[in-house]
py3Dmol code that shows the C-alpha trace and the ligand (Angstrom):
import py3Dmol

protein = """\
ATOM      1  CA  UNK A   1     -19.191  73.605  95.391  1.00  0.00           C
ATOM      2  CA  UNK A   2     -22.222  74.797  97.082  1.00  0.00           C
ATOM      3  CA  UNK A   3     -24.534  71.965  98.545  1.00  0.00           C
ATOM      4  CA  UNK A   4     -27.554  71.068  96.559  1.00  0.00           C
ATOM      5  CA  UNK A   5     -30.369  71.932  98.282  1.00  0.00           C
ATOM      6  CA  UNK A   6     -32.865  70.454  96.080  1.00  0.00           C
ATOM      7  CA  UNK A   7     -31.092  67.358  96.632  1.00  0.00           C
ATOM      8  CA  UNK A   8     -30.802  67.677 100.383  1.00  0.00           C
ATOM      9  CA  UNK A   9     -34.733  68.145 100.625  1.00  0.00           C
ATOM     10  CA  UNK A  10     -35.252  64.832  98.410  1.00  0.00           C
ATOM     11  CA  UNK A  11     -32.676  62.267  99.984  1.00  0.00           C
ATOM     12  CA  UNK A  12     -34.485  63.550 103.969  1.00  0.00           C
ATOM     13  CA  UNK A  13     -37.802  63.002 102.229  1.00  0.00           C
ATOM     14  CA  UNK A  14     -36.697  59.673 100.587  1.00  0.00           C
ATOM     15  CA  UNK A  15     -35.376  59.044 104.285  1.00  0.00           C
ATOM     16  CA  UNK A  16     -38.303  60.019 105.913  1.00  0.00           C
ATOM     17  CA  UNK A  17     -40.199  57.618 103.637  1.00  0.00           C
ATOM     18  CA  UNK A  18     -37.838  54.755 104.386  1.00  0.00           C
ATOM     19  CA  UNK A  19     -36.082  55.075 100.950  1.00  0.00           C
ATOM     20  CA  UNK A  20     -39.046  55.277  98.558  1.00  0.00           C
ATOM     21  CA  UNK A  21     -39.432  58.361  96.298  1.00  0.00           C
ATOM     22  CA  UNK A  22     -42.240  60.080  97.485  1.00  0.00           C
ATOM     23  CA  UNK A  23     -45.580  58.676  96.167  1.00  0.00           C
ATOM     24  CA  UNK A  24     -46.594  60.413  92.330  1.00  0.00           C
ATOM     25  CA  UNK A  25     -49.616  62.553  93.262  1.00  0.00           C
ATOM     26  CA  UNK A  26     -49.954  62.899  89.628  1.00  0.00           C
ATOM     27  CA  UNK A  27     -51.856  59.741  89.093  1.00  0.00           C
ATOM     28  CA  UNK A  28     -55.613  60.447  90.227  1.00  0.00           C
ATOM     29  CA  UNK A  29     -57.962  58.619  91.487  1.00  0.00           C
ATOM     30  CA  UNK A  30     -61.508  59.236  92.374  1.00  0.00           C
ATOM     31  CA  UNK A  31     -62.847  57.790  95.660  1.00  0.00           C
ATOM     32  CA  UNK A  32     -66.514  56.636  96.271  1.00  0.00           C
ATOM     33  CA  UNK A  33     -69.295  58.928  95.608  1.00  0.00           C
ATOM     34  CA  UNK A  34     -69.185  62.992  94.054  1.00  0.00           C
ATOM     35  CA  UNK A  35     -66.506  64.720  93.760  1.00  0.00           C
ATOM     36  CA  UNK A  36     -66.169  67.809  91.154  1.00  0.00           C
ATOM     37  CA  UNK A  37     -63.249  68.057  88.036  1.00  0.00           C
ATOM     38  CA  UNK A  38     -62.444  70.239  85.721  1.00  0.00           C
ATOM     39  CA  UNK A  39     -60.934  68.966  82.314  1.00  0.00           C
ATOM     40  CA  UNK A  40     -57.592  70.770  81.468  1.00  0.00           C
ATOM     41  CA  UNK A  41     -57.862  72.639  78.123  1.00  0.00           C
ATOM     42  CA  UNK A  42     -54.583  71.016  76.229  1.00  0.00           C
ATOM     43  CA  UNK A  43     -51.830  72.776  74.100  1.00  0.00           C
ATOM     44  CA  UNK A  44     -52.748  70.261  71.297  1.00  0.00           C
ATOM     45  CA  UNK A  45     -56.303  70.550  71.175  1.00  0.00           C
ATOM     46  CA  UNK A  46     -57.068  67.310  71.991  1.00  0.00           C
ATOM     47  CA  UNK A  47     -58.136  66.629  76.179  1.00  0.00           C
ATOM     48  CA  UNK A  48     -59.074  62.843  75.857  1.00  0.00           C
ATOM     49  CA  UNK A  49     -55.950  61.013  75.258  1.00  0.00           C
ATOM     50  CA  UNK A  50     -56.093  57.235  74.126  1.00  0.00           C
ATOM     51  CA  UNK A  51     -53.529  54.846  75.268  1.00  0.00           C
ATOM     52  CA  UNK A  52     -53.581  50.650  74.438  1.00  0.00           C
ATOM     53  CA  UNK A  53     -52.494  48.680  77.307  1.00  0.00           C
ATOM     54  CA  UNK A  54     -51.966  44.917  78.344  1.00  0.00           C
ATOM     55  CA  UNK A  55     -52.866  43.743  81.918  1.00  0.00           C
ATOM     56  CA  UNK A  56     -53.009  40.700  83.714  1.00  0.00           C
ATOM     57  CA  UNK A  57     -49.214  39.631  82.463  1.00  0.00           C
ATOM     58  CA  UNK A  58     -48.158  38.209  85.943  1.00  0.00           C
ATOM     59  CA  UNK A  59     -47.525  41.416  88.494  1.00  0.00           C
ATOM     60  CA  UNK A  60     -46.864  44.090  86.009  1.00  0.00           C
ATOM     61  CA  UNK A  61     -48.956  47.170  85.875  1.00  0.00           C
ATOM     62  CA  UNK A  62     -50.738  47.997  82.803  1.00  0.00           C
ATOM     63  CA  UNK A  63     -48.166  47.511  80.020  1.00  0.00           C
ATOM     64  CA  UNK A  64     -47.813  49.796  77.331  1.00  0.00           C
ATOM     65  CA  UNK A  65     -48.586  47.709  74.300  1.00  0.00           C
ATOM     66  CA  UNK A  66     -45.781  48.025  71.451  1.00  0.00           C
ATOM     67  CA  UNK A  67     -47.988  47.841  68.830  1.00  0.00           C
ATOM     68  CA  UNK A  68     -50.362  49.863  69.318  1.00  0.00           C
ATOM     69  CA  UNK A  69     -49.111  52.823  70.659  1.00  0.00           C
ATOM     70  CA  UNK A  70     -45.923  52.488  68.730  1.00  0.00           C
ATOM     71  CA  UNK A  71     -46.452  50.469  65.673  1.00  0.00           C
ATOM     72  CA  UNK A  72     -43.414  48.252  66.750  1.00  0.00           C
ATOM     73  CA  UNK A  73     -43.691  44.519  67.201  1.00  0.00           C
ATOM     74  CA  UNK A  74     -45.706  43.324  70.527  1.00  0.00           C
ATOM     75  CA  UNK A  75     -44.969  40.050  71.257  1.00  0.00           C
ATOM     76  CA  UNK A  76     -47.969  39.950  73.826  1.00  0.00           C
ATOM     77  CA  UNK A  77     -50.710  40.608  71.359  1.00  0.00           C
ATOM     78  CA  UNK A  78     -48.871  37.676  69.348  1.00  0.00           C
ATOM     79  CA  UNK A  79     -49.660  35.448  71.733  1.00  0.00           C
ATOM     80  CA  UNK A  80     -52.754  36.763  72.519  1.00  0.00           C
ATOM     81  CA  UNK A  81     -54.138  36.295  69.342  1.00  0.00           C
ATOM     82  CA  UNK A  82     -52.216  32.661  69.001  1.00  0.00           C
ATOM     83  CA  UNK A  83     -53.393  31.390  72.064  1.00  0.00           C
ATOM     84  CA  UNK A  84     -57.397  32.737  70.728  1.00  0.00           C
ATOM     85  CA  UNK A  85     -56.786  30.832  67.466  1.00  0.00           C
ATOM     86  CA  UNK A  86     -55.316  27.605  69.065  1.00  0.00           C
ATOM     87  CA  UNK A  87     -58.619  28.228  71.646  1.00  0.00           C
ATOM     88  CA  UNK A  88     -60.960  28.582  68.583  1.00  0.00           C
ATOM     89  CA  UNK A  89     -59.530  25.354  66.539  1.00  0.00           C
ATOM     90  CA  UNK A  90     -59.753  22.922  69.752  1.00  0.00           C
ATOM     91  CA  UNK A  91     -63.076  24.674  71.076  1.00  0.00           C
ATOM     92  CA  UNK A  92     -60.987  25.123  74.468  1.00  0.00           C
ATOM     93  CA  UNK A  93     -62.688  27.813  76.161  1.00  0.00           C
ATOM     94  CA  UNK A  94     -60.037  27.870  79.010  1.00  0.00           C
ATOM     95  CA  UNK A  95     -57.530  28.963  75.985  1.00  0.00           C
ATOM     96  CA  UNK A  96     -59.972  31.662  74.491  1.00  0.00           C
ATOM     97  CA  UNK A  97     -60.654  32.697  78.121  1.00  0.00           C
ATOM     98  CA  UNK A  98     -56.977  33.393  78.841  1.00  0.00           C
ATOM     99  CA  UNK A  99     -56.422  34.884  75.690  1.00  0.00           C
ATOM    100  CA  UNK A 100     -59.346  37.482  76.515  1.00  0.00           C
ATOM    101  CA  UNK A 101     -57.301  38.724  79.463  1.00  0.00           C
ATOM    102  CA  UNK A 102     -54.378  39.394  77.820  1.00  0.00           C
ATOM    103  CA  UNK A 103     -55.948  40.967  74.812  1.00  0.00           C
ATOM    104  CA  UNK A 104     -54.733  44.845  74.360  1.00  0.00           C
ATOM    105  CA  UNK A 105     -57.035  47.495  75.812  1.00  0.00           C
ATOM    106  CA  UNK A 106     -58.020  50.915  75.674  1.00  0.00           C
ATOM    107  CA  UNK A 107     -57.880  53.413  78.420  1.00  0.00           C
ATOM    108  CA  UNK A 108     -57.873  57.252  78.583  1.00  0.00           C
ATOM    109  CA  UNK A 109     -56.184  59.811  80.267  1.00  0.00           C
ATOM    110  CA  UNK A 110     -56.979  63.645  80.951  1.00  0.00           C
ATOM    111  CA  UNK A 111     -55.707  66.412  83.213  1.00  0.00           C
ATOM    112  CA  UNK A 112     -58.173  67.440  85.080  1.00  0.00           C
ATOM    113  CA  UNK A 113     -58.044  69.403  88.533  1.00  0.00           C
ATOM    114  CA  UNK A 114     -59.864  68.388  91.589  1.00  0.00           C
ATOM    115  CA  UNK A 115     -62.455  71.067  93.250  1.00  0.00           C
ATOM    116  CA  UNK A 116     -61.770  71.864  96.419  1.00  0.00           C
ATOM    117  CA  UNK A 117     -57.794  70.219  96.001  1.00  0.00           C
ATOM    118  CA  UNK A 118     -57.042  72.701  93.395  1.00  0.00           C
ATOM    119  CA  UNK A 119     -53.050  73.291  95.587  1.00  0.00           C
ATOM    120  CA  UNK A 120     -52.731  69.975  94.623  1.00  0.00           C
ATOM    121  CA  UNK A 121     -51.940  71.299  91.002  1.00  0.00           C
ATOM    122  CA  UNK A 122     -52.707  69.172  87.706  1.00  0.00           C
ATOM    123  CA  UNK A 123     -53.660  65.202  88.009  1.00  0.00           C
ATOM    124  CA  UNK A 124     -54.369  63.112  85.566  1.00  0.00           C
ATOM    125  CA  UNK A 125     -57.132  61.266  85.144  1.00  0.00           C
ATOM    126  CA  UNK A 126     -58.048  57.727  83.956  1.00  0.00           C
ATOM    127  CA  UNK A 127     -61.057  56.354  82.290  1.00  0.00           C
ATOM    128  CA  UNK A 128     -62.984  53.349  80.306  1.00  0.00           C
ATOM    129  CA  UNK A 129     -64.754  54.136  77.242  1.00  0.00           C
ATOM    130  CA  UNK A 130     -68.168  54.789  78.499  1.00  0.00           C
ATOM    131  CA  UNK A 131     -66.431  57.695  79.945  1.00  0.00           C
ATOM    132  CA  UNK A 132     -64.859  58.792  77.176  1.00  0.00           C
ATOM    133  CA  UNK A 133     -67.751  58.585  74.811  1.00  0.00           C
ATOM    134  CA  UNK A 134     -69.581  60.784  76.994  1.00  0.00           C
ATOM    135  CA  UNK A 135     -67.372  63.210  77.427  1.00  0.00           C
ATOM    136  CA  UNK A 136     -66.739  63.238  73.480  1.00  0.00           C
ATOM    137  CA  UNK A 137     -70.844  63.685  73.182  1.00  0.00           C
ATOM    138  CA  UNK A 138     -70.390  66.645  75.786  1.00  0.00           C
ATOM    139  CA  UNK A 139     -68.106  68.420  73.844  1.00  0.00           C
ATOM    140  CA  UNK A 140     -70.182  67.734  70.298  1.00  0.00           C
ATOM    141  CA  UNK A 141     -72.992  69.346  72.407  1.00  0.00           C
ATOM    142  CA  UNK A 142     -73.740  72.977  71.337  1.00  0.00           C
ATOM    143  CA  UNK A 143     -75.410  73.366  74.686  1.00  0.00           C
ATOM    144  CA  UNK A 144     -72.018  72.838  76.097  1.00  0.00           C
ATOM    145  CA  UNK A 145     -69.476  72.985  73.578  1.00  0.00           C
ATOM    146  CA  UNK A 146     -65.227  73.509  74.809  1.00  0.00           C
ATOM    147  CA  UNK A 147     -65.975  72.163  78.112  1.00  0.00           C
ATOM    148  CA  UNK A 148     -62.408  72.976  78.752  1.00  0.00           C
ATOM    149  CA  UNK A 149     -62.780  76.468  77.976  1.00  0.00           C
ATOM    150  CA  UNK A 150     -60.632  78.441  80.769  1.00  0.00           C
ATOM    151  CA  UNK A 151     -63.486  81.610  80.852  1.00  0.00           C
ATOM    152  CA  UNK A 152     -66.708  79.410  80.135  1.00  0.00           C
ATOM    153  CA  UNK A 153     -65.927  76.080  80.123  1.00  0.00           C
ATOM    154  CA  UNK A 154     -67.620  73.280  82.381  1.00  0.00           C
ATOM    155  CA  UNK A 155     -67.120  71.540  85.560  1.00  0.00           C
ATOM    156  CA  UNK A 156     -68.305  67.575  86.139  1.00  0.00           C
ATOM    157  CA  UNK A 157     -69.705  65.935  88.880  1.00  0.00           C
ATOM    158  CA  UNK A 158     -68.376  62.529  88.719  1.00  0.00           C
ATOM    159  CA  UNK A 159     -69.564  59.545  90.887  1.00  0.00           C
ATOM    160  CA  UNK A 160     -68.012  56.612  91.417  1.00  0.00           C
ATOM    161  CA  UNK A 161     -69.329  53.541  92.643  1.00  0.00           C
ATOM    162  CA  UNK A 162     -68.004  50.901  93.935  1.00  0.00           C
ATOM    163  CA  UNK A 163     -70.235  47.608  93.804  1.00  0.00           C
ATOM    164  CA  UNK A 164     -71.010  45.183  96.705  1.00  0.00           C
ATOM    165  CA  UNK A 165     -70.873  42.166  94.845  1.00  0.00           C
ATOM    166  CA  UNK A 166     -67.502  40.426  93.892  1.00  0.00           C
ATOM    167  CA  UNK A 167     -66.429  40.853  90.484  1.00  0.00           C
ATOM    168  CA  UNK A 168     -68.588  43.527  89.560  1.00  0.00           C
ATOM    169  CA  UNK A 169     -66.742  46.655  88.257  1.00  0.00           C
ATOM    170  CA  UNK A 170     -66.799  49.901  89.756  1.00  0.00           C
ATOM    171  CA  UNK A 171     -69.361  52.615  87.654  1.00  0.00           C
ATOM    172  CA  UNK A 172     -68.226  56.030  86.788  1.00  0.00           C
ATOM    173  CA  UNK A 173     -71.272  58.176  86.132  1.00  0.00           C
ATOM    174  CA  UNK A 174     -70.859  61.388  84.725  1.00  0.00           C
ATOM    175  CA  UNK A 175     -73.062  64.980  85.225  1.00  0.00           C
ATOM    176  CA  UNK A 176     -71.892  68.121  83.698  1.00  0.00           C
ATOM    177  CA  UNK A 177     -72.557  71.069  86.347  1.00  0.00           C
ATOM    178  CA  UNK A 178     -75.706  73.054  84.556  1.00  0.00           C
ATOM    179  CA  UNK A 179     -74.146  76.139  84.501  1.00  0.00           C
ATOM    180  CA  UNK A 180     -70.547  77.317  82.404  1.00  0.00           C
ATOM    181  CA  UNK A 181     -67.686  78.908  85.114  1.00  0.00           C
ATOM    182  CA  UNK A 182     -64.340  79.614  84.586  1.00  0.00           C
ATOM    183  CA  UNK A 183     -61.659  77.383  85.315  1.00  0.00           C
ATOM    184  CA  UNK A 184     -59.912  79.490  87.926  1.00  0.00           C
ATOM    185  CA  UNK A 185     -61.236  81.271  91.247  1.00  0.00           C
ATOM    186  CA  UNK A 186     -60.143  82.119  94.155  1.00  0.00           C
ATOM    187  CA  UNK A 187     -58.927  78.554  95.114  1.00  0.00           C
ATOM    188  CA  UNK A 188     -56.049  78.677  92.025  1.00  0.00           C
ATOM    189  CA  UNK A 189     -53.053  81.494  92.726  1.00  0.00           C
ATOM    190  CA  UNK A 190     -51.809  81.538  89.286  1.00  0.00           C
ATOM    191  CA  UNK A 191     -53.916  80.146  86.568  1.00  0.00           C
ATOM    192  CA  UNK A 192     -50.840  80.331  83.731  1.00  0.00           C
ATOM    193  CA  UNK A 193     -48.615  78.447  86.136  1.00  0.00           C
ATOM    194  CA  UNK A 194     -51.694  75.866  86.383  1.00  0.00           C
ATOM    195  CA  UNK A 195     -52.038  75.555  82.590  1.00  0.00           C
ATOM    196  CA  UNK A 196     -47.746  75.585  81.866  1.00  0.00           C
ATOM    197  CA  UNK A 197     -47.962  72.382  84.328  1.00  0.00           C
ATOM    198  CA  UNK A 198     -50.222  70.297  82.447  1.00  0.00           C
ATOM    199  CA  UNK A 199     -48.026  67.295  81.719  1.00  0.00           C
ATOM    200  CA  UNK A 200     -47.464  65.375  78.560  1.00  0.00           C
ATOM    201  CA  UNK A 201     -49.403  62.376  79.366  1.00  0.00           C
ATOM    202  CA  UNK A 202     -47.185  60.142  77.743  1.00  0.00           C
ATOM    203  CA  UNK A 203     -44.506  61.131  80.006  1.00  0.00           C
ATOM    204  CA  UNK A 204     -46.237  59.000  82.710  1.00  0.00           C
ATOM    205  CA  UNK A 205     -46.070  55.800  81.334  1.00  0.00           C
ATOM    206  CA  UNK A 206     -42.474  53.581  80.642  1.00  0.00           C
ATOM    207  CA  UNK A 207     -42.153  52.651  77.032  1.00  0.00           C
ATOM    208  CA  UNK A 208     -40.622  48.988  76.980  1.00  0.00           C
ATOM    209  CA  UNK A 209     -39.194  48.071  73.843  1.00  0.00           C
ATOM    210  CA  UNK A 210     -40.442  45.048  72.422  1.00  0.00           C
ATOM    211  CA  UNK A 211     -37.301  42.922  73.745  1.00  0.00           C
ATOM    212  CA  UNK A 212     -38.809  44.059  77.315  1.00  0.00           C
ATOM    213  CA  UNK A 213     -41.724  43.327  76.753  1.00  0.00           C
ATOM    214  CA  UNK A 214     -41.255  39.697  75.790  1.00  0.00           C
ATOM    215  CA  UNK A 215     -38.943  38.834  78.404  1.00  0.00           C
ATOM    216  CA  UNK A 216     -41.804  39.872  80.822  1.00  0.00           C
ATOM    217  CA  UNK A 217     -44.374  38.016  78.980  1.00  0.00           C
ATOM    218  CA  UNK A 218     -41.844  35.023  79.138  1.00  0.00           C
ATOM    219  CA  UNK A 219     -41.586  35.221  82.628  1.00  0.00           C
ATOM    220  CA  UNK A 220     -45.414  35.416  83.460  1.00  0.00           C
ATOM    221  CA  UNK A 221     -45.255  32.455  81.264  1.00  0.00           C
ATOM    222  CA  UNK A 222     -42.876  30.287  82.668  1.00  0.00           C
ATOM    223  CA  UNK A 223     -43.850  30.954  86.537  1.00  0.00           C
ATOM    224  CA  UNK A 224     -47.643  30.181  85.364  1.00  0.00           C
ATOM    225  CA  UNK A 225     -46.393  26.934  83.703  1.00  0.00           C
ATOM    226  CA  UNK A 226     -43.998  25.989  86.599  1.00  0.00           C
ATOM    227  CA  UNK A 227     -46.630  25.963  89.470  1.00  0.00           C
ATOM    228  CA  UNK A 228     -48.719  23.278  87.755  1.00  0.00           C
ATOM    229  CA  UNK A 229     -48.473  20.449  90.703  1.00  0.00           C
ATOM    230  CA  UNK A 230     -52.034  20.001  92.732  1.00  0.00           C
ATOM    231  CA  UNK A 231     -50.859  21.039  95.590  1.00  0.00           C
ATOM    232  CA  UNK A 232     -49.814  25.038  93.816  1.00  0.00           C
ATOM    233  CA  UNK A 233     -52.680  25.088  91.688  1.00  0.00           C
ATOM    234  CA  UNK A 234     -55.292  26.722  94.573  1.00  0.00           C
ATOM    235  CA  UNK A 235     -52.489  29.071  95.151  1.00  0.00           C
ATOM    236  CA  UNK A 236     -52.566  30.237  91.703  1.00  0.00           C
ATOM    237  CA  UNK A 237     -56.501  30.534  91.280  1.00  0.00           C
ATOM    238  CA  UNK A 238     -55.991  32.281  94.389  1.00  0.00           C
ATOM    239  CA  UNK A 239     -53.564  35.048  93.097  1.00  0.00           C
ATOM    240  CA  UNK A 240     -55.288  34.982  89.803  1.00  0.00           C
ATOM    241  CA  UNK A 241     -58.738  36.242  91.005  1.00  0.00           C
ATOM    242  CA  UNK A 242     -56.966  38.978  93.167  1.00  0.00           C
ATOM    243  CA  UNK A 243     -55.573  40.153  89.355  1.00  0.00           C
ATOM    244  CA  UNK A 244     -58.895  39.531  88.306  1.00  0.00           C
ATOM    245  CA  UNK A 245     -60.151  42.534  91.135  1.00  0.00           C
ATOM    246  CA  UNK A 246     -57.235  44.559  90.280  1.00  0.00           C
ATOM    247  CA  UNK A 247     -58.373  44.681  87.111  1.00  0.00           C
ATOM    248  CA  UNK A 248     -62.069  44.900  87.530  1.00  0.00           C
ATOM    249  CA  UNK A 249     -60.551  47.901  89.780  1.00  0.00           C
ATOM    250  CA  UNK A 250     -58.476  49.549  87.112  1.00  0.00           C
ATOM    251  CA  UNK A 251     -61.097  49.201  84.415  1.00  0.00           C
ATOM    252  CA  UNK A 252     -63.514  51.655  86.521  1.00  0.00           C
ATOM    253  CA  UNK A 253     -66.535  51.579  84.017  1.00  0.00           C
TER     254      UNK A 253
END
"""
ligand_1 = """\
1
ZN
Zn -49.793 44.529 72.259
"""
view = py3Dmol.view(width=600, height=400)
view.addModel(protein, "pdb")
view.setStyle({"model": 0}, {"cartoon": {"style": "trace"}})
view.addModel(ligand_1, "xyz")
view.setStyle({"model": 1}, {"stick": {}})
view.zoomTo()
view.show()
């Protein structure tokens, strides 16, 4: 049997990377100041795509919540909304504070491509709901209408800010480019290939069945619970406020 080339070119690259798969490009982020992005138009007709997540559960990224996305049991809203009552009966605001961070939350997702990257192909996108009620307003705007629109749709300036002060969250702002333009130029070879490679966002994510998803909840429990001596308890305030910036990272608006 003939070698695999394919193959060949990812175990040198996983060498070359000291084992890791190469990093997912896919994922984008935008860094401080303007940049310019075009929204994908989508086979379904629907750009802004709505997914429920739960952070802060120990060191797992953003967890697909069960429930909400699925309709199947989540045993992390459970407690979140157990741990709110039990907070609200004993007027504990620790309890209802914890609770809060563990409560399910919204984020959106949209293929976009980056001017001036446009050989990087298709990213995706992800956004708070400031965001994604502007956007929504854009597109309910006669004055601009499909925004996605491959002949006449609209680019976006978007700037991100990242605050000075600790604990603040970063800002998206949002500015729709003043005139329409068409989604590809020079800068994209092959505008079908561009569009066949928009992904299907839920693709991105791992779905954890609800069994998962408890035993990960139990385990943020049980290491939170175990480090309860004096001497661990500036260590975990410690680790807790770096969640606390990842969050404040991930939650961009
Ligand atoms: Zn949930």
């Amino acid at each position: 049997m003939a070698i695999n080339l394919d193959l060949m070119k990812k175990k040198l690259d996983m060498s070359k990377n000291n084992g890791r798969e190469k990093r997912d490009n896919t994922k984008w982020r935008p860094s401080e100041g303007d940049q310019s992005i075009r929204i994908l138009p989508p086979m379904d007709g629907d750009p802004f795509k709505e997914f429920h997540f739960h952070y802060n559960v120990g060191k797992n990224p953003g967890i697909l919540c069960p429930k909400k996305n699925h309709g199947e049991e989540c045993p992390i809203c459970e407690f979140a909304s157990q741990l709110w009552r039990s907070g609200v009966e004993e007027n504990d605001d620790n309890a209802k504070r914890e609770a809060k961070k563990l409560f399910v939350r919204k984020r959106y997702f949209s293929p976009i491509v980056v001017r001036g990257e446009e050989s990087e192909g298709v990213r995706v996108w992800s956004y708070g709901k400031t965001a994604y009620e502007q956007l929504l307003g854009l597109v309910l705007d006669p004055d601009y209408g499909d925004i996605t629109d491959r002949d006449s749709g609209t680019d976006i300036v978007l700037n991100y800010s990242i605050p000075g002060t600790p604990g603040s969250f970063p800002k998206t702002q949002l500015k729709p480019r003043r005139r329409p333009s068409a989604l590809c130029d020079d800068a994209v070879d092959d505008c079908d290939k561009l569009l066949s490679s928009v992904p299907d966002i839920s693709g991105i994510f791992t779905r954890h069945t609800s069994e998962e998803v408890q035993a990960m909840l139990d385990e943020f429990l049980s290491s939170d619970s175990s480090s309860e001596t004096q001497s661990s308890e500036t260590e975990k305030y410690g680790s807790k406020s770096k969640v606390d910036a990842a969050f404040a990272q991930l939650m961009n608006d």
